[in-house]
C-alpha positions in Angstrom: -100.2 3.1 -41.1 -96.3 1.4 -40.8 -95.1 1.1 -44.4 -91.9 -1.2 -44.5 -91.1 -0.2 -47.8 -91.0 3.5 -46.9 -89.2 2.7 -43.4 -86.6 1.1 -45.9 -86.6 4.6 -47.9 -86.1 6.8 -44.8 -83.6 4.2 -43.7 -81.4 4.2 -47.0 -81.6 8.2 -46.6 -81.3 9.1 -42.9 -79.2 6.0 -41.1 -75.7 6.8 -40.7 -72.9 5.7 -43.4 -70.3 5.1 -41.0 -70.3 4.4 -37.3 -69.7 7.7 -35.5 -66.7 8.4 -33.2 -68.5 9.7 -30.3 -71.8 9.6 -28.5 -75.0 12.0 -29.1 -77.5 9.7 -26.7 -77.1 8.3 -23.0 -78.8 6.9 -20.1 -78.1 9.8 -18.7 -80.4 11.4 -21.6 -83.8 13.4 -19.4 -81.8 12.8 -16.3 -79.7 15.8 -15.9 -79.9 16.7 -12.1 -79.5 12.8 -11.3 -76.5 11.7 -13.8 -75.0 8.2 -13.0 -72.1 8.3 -16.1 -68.9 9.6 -14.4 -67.4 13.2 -16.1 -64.4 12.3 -17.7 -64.5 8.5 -18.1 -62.7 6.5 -21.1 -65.5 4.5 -22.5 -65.2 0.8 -23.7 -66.6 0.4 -27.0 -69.2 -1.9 -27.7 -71.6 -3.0 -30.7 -74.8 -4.3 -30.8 -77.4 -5.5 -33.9 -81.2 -4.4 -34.6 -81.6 -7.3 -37.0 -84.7 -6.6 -39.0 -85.9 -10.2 -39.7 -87.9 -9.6 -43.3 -91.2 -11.8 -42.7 -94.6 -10.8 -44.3 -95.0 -8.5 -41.1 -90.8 -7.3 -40.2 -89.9 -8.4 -36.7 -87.1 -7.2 -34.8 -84.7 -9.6 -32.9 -84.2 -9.4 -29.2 -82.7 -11.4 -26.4 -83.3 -11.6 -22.9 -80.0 -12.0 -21.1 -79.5 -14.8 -18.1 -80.8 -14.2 -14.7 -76.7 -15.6 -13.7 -75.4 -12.4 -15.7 -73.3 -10.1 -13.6 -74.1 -7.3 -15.9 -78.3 -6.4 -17.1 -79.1 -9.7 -16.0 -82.4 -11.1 -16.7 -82.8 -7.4 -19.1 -83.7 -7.3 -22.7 -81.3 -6.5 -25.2 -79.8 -6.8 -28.7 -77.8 -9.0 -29.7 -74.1 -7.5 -29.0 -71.4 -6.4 -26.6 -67.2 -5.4 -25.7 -65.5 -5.4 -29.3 -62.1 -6.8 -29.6 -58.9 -5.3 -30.0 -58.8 -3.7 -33.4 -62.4 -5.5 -33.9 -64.8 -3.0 -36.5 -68.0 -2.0 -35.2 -69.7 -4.4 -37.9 -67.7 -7.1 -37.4 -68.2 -6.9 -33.9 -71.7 -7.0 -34.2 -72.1 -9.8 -36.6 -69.1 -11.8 -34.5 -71.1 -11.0 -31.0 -74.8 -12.2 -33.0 -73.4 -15.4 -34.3 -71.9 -16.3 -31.0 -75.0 -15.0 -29.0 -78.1 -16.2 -31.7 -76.2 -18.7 -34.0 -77.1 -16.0 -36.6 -75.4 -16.7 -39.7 -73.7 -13.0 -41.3 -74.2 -14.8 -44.9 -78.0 -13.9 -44.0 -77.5 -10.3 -42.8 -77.1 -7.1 -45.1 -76.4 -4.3 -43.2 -78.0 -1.1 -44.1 -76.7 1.8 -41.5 -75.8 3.1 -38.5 -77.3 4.8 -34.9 -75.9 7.4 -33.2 -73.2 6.5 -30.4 -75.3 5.3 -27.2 -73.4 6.0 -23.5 -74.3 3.4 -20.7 -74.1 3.8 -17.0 -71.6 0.9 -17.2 -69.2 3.3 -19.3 -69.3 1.6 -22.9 -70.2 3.4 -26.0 -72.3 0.7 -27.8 -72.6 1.9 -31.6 -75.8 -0.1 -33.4 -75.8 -1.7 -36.5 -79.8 -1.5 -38.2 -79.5 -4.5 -40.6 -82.0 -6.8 -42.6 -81.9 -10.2 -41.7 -83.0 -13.2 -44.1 -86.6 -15.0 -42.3 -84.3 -18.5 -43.5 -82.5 -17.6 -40.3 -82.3 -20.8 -37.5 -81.4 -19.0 -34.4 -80.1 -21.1 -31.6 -79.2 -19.4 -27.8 -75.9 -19.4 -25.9 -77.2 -21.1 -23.1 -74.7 -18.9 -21.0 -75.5 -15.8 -21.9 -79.3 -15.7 -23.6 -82.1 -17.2 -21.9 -84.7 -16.2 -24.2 -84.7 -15.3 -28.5 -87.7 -13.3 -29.4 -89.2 -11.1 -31.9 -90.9 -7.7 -31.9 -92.9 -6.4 -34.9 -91.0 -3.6 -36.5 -94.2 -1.3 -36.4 -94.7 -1.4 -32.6 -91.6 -0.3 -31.9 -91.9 2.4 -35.1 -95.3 3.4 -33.3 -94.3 6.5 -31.1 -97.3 6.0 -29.2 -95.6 2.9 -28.2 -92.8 4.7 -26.3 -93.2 5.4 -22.7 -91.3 7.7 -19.8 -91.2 5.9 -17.1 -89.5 7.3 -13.7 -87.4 4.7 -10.9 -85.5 5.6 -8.2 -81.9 4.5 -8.4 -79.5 5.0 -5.2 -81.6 7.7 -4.4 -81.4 9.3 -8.0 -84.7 9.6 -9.0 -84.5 8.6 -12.7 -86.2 9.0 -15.8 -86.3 6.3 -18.9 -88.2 5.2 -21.8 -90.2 2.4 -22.0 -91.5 -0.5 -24.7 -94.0 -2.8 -22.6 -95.0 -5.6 -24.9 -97.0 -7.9 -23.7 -95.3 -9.0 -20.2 -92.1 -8.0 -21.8 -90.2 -4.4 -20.3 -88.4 -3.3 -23.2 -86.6 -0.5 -21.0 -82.4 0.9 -20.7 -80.1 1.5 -23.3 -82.1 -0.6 -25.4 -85.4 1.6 -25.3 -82.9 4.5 -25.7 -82.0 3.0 -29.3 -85.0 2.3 -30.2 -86.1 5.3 -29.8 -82.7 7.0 -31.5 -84.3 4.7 -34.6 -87.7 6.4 -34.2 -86.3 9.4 -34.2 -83.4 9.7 -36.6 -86.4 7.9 -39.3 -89.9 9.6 -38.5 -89.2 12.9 -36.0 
């Protein structure tokens, strides 16, 4: 049975201290005969939250981005995206979740790191895993969110929860994991780091 206290324990122990420099996880992760991410590409770095919101059950903060997106439109996603010049890999995330959620960083306490994650669009999006006050008003940017919605934390900690799903991309036929929720498709890079939390806490 989900304990959050002891998923705060394994997260204080096992979440990394810093961000780290490279990647250890991709989309191109189970696909090795049908790789999409170029050999040799300079990736754009990238930051996204997994905002813990502490309720009497934890819930997990999501978006799903506009259909009018030119990028993962209409996909679910943290809260995130390109950091500045110079811009931290906190301070990216908190910047990109108080422009994307109206998520205030006074109600935020950071407490570690994911690996590096590799998308097929060539960023290197680092997570942030942060605890995030239930006081919190969250309000979308109409141009970029269309939806704000929450996940309980011990779904997605469930492993039984994670499924391999297979797609055929350009005629790549590709493998990826899987969150359904409800008539949600948690699915991508975001799957990917949820399951980097899953793992780097519980495996």
């Amino acid at each position: 049975m989900f304990s959050f206290d002891d998923f705060q324990m394994r997260a204080e122990k096992q979440l990394l201290r810093e961000p780290p420099k490279g990647w250890n996880h991709s989309d191109d992760d189970m696909n090795e005969r049908a790789r999409m991410i170029p050999v040799g590409m300079k990736p754009k770095p990238a930051a996204v939250l997994i905002g813990i919101v502490e309720r009497d059950e934890p819930m997990v903060i999501l978006t799903r981005r506009q259909d009018s997106l030119a990028k993962h439109a209409g996909q679910i996603a943290f809260p995130g995206g390109r950091l500045d010049a110079g811009e931290g890999v906190l301070a990216g995330a908190l910047r990109e979740a108080k422009e994307e959620i109206g998520l205030d960083h006074a109600l935020v306490r950071p407490i570690g790191y994911l690996d590096g994650f590799l998308t097929v669009t060539q960023y290197v999006v680092n997570p942030v895993v942060a605890l995030v006050s239930p006081q919190c008003v969250l309000a979308a940017d109409a141009g970029e969110v269309a939806e704000i919605f929450e996940v309980p934390l011990a779904f997605l900690m469930d492993g039984a929860n994670c499924q391999t799903h297979t797609r055929t991309f350009n005629g790549l036929t590709r493998h990826f994991y899987v969150y359904p929720f409800g008539e949600r498709y948690i699915w991508g890079a975001t799957a990917g780091m949820i399951r980097n939390l899953h793992e780097r806490l519980y495996a």
